[in-house]
C-alpha positions as YAML, in Angstrom:
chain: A
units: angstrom
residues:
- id: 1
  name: UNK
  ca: [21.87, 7.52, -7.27]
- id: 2
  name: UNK
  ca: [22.97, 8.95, -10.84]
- id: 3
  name: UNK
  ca: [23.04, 6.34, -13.83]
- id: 4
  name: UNK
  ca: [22.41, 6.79, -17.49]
- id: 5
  name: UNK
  ca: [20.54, 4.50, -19.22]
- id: 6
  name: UNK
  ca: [20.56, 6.43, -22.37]
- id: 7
  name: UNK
  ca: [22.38, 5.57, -25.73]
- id: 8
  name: UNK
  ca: [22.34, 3.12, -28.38]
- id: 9
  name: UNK
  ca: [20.30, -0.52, -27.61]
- id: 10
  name: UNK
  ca: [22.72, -2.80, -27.08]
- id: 11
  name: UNK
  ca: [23.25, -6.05, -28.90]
- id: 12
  name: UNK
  ca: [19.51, -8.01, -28.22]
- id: 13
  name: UNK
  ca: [17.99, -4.67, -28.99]
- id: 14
  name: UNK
  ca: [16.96, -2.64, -25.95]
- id: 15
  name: UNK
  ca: [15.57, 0.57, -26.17]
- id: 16
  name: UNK
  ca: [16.21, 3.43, -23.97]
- id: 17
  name: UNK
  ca: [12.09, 3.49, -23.68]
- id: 18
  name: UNK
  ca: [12.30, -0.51, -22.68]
- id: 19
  name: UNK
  ca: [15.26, -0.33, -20.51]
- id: 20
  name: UNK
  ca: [13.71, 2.65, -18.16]
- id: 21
  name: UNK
  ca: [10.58, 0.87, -17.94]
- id: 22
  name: UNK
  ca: [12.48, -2.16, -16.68]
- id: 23
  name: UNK
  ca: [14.24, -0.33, -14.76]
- id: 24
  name: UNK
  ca: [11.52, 1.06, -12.70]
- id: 25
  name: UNK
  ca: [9.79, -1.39, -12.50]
- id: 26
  name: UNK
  ca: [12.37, -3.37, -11.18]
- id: 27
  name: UNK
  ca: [13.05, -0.95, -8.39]
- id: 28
  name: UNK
  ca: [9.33, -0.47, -7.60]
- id: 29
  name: UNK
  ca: [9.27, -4.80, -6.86]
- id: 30
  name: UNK
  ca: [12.13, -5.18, -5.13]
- id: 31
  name: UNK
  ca: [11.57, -2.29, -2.45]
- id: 32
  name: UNK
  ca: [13.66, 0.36, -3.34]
- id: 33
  name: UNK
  ca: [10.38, 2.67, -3.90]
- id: 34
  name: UNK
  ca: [8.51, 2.96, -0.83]
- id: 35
  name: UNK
  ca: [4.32, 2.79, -0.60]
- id: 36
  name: UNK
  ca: [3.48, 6.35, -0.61]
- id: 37
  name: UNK
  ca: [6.23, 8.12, -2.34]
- id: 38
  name: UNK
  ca: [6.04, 10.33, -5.14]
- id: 39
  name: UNK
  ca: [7.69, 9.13, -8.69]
- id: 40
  name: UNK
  ca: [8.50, 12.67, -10.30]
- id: 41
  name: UNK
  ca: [8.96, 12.98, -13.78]
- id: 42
  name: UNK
  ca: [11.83, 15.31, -13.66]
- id: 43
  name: UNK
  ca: [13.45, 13.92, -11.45]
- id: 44
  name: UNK
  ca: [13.32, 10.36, -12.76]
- id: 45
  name: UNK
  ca: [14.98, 11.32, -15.69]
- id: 46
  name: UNK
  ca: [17.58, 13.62, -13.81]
- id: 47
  name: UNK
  ca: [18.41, 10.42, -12.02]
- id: 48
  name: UNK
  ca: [18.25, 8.33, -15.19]
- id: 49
  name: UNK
  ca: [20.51, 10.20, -17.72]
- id: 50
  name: UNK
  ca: [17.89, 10.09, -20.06]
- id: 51
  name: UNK
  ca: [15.15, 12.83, -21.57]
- id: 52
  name: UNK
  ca: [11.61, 12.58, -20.34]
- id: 53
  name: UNK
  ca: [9.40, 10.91, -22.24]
- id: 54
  name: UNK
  ca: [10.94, 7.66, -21.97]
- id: 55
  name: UNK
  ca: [10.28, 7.98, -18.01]
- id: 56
  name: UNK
  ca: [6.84, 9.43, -19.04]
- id: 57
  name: UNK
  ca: [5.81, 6.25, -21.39]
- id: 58
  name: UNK
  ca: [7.35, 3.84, -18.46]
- id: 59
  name: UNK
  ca: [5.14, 5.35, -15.36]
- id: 60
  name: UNK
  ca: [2.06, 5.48, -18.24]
- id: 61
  name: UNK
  ca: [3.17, 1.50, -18.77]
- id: 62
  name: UNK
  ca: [3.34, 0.98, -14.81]
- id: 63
  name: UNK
  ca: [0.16, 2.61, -13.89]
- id: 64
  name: UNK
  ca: [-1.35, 0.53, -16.74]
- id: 65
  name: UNK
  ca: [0.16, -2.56, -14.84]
- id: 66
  name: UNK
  ca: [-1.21, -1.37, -11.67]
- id: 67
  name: UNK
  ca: [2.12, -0.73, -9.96]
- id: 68
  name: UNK
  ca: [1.88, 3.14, -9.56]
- id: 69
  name: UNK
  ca: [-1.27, 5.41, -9.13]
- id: 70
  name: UNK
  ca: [-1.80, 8.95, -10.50]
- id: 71
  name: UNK
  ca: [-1.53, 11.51, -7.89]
- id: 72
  name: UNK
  ca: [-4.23, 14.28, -7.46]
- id: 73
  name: UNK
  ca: [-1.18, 16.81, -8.42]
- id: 74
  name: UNK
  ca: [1.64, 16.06, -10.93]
- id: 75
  name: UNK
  ca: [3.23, 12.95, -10.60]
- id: 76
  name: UNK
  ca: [2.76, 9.35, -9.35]
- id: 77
  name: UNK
  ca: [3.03, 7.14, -5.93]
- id: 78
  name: UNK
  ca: [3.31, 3.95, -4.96]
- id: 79
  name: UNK
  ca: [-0.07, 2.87, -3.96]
- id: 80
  name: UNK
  ca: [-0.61, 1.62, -0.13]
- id: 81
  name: UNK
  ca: [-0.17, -2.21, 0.22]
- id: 82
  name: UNK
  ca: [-3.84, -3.28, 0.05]
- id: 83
  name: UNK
  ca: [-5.31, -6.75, 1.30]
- id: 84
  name: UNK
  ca: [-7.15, -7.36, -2.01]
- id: 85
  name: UNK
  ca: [-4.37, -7.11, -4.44]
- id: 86
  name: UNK
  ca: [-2.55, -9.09, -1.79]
- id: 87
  name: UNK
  ca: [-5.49, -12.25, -2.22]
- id: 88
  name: UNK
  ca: [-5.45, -11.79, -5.69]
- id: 89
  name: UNK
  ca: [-1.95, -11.98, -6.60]
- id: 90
  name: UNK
  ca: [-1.45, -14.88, -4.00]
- id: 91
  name: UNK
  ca: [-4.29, -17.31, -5.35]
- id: 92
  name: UNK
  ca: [-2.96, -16.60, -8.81]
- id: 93
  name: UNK
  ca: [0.11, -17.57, -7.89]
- id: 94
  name: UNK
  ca: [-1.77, -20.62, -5.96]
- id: 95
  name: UNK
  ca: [-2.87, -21.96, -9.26]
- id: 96
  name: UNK
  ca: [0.83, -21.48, -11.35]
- id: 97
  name: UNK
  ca: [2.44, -22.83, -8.85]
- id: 98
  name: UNK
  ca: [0.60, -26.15, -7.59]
- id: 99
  name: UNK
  ca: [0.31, -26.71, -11.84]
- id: 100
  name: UNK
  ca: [4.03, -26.20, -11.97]
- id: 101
  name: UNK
  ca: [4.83, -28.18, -8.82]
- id: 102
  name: UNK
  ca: [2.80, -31.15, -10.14]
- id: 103
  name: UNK
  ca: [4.77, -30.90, -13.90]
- id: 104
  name: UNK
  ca: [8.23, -30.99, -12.21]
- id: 105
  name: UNK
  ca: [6.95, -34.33, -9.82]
- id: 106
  name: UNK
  ca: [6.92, -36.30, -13.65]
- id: 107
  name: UNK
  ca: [10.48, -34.98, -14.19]
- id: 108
  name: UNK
  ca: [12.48, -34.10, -11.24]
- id: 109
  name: UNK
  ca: [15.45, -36.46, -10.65]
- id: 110
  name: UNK
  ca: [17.10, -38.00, -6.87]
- id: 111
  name: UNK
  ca: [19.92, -35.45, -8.05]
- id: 112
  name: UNK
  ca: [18.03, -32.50, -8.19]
- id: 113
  name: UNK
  ca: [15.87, -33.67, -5.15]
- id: 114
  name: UNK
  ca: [19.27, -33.65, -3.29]
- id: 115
  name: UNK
  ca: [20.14, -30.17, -4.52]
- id: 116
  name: UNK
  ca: [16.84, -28.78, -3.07]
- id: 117
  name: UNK
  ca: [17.17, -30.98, 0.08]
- id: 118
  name: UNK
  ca: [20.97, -29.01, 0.52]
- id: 119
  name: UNK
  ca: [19.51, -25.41, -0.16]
- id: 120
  name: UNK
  ca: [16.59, -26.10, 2.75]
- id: 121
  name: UNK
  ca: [19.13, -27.70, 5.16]
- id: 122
  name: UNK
  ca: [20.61, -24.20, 4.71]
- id: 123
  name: UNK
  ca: [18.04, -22.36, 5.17]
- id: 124
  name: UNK
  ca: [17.23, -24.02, 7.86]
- id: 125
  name: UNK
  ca: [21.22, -23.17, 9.54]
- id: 126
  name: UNK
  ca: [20.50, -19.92, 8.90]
- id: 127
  name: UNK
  ca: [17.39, -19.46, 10.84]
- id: 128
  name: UNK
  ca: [18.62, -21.09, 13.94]
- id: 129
  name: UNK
  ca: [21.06, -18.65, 13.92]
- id: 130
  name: UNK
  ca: [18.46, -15.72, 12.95]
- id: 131
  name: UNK
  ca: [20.31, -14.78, 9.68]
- id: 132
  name: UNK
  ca: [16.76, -13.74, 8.26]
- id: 133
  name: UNK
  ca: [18.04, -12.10, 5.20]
- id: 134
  name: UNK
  ca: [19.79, -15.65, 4.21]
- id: 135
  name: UNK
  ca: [16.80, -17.12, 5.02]
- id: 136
  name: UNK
  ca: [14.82, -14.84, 2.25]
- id: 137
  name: UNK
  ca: [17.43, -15.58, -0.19]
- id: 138
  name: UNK
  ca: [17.48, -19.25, 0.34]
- id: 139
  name: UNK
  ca: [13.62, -19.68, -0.05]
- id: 140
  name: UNK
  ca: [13.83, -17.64, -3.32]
- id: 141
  name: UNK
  ca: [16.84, -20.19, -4.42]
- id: 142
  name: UNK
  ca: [14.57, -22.34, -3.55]
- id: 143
  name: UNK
  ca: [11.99, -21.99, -5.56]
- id: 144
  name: UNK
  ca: [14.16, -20.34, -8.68]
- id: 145
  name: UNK
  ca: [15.65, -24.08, -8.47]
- id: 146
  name: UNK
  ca: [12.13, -25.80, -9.11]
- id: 147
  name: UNK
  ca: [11.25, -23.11, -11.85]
- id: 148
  name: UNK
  ca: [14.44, -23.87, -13.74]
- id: 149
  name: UNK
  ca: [13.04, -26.91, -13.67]
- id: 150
  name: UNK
  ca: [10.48, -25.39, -16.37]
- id: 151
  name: UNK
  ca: [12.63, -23.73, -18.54]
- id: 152
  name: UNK
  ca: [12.05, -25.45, -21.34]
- id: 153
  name: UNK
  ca: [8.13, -24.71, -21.16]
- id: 154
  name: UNK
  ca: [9.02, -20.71, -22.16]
- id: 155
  name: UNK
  ca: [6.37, -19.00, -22.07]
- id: 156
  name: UNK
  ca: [4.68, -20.99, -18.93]
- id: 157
  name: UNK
  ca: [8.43, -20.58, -16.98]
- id: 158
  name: UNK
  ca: [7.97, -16.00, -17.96]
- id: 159
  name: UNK
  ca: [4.37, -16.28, -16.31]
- id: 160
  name: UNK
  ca: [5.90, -17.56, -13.40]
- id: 161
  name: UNK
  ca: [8.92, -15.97, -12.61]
- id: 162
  name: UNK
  ca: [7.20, -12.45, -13.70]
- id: 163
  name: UNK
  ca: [4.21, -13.51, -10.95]
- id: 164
  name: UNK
  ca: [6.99, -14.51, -8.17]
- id: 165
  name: UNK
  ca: [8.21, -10.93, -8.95]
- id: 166
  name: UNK
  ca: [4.78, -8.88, -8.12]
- id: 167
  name: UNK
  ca: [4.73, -11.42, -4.94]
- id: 168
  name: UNK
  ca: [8.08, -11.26, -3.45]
- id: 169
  name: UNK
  ca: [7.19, -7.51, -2.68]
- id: 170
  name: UNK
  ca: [5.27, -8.72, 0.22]
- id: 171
  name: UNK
  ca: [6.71, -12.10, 0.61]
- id: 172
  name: UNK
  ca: [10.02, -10.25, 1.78]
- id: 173
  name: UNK
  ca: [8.62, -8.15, 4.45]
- id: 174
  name: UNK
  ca: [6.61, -11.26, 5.81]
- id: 175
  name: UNK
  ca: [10.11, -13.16, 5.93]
- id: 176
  name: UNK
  ca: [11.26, -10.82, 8.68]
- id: 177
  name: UNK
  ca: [9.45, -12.69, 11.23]
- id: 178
  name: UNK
  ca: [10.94, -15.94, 12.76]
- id: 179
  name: UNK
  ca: [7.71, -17.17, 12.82]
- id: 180
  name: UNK
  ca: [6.57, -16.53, 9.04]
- id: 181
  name: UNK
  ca: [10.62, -18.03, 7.96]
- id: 182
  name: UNK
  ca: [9.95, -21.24, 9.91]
- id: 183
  name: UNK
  ca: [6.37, -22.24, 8.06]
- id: 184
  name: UNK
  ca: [8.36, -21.09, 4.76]
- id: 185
  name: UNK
  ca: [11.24, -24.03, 5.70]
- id: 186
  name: UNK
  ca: [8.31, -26.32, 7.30]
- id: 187
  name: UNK
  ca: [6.52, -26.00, 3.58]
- id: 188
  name: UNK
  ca: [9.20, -26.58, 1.43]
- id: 189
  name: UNK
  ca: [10.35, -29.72, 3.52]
- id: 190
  name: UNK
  ca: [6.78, -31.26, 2.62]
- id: 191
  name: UNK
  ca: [7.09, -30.10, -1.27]
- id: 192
  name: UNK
  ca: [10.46, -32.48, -0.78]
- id: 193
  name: UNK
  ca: [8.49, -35.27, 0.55]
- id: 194
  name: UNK
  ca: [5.45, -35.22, -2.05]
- id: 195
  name: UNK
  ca: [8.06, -35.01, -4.61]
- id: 196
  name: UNK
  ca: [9.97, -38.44, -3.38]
- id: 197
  name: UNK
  ca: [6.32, -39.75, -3.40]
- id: 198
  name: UNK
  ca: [6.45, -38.83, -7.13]
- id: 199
  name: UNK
  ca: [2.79, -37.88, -6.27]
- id: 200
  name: UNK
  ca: [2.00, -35.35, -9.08]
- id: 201
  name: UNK
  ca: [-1.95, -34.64, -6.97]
- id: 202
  name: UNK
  ca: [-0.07, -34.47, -3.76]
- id: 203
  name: UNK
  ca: [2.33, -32.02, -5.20]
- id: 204
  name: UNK
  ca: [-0.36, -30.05, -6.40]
- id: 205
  name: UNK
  ca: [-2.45, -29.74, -3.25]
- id: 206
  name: UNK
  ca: [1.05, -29.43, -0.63]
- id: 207
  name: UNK
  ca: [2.48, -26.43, -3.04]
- id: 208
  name: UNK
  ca: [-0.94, -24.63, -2.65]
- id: 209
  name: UNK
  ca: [-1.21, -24.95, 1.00]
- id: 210
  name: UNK
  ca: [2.28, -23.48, 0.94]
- id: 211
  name: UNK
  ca: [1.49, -20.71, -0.85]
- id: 212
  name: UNK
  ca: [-2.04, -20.25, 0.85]
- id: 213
  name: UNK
  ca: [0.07, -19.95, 4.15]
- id: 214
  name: UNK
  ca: [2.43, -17.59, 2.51]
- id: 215
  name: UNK
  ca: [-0.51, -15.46, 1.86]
- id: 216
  name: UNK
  ca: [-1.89, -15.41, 5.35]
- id: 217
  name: UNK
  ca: [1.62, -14.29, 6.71]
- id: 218
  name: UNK
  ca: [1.17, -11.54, 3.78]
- id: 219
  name: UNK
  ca: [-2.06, -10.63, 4.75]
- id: 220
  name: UNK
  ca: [-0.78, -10.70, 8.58]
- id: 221
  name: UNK
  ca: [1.87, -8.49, 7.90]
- id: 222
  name: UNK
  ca: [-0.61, -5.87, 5.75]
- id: 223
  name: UNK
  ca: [-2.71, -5.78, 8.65]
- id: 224
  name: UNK
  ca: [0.44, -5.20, 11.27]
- id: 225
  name: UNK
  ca: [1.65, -2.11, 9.03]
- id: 226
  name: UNK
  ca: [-1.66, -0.53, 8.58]
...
């Protein structure tokens, strides 16, 4: 795929440096960059439109974030899906997420309540009729819909949604499986019923036993591909 990401920043201010980092980093989250292939220099920027050192100050910045590793030759890889960055990103999330859970039970209303009832009930359509892929994208509407719900706390709502992006790299894969979708649907319909408790320490504890079980089909999945 040829693109160009080179010329002037555009109106907020975006670097040609800033958008190739994003850009690849991006990619490297949502799949498009396999575990195990090579990120060439030249080639990146080939593919880019743009010289080389902005792709050489981007896969600096992504090794830094631990997203790429330095190969033994030129170049960098996408390191190997490993069990312990899989536990550590998970229980992190555990944490943000019960916190966040329990700050939207003091503010959700029956209207938005509804709205998250409707985008399960969908979910759920979809897996009886093994439309995984819907599935995936309902669970992630999901759970954008109860971040929104954060907005307005900025710099606790870009923690989030930038953790749910390092996570979603394995939380796809583990979506495949009927099983793994069903527990996703099964955990969101008891987040619906601790938050018509307006329980904010129920909320808390049933959003990190949903993402605990998220991590054990992660971990599951790991294990299956290794």
């Amino acid at each position: 795929m040829n693109m160009s990401l080179a010329g002037k920043p555009g109106k907020n201010g975006v670097s040609v440096r800033e958008k190739t980092y994003e850009y690849l980093k991006s990619n490297i989250l949502s799949g498009r960059f396999v575990p195990g292939e090579r990120l060439a220099e030249e080639h990146l920027a080939e593919e880019l439109g743009v010289s080389r050192t902005p792709v050489r100050e981007a896969l600096h910045k992504l090794e830094q974030d631990g997203l790429i590793e330095p190969l033994e030759s030129r170049g960098f890889c996408i390191p190997r899906n490993s069990a312990e960055e899989i536990e550590d990103l998970f229980e992190i999330r555990t944490v943000l997420e019960g916190y966040t859970l329990k700050l939207i039970c003091e503010r959700i209303t029956d209207q938005q309540i509804a709205q998250l009832e409707e985008i399960v009930e969908k979910a759920d359509g979809a897996l009886r009729r093994k439309r995984i892929d819907e599935v995936f994208q309902f669970n992630t509407q999901f759970h954008d819909t109860l971040h929104s719900l954060v907005a307005d706390k900025r710099r606790f709502h870009s923690l989030i949604v930038n953790m749910r992006k390092y996570v979603l790299r394995y939380r796809k894969d583990t979506l495949q499986y009927l099983g793994a979708a069903k527990r996703a649907i099964d955990g969101h319909r008891q987040i619906l019923l601790a938050l018509k408790l307006r329980d904010p320490e129920l909320c808390e504890r049933v959003m990190r036993a949903h993402i605990r079980q998220s991590k054990e089909d992660a971990l599951q999945t790991n294990r299956e591909a290794n």
